[in-house]
VOKOL-144064 format. One record per residue (C-alpha): residue in one letter; x, y, z. Coordinates in pm, whole numbers, padded with zeros to 5 digits, always signed. Layout:
<atoms>
AXYZ ...
</atoms>
This chain:
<atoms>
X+07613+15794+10941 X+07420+15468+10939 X+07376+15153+11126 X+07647+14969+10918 X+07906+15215+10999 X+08043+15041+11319 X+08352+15184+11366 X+08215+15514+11309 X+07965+15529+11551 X+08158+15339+11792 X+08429+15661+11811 X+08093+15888+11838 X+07963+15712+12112 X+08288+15707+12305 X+08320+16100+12231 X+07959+16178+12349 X+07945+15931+12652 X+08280+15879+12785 X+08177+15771+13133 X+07898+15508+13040 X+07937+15119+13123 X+07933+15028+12763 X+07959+14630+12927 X+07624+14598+13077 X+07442+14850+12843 X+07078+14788+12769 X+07031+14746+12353 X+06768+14942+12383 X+06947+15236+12510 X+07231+15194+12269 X+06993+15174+11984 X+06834+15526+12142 X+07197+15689+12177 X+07266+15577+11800 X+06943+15691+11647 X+07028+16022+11865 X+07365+16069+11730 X+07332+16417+11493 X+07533+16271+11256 X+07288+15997+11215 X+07055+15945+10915 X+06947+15600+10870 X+06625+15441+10940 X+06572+15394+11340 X+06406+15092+11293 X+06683+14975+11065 X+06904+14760+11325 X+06868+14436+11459 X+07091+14272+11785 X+07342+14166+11564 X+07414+14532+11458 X+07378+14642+11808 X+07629+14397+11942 X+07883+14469+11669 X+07880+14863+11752 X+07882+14759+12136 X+08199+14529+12071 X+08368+14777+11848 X+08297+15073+12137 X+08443+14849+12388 X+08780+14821+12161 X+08798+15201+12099 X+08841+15239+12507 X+09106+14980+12490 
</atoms>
């Protein structure tokens, strides 16, 4: 899995952290949770905010 696979790692974050307010989450923490994801093998230091935003938006869809 890598950073550009939004969709992807939105469903893994919903699976592995059902309960967390994905609406005020730091960037920094969802960058951590990402790069923490087993499944994940990209550079950390590969992201920017944009990326980060799009995998926050597309997490808040998948609990819609």
């Amino acid at each position: 899995m890598r950073w550009v696979d939004i969709r992807e790692v939105a469903i893994r974050l919903e699976e592995l952290h059902p309960d967390a307010d994905n609406v005020n989450l730091r960037f920094t923490d969802l960058r951590q949770w990402v790069i923490d994801l087993p499944e994940f093998n990209d550079d950390p230091n590969g992201c920017n905010e944009k990326l980060l935003e799009a995998i926050q938006m597309a997490w808040l869809d998948e609990r819609d």
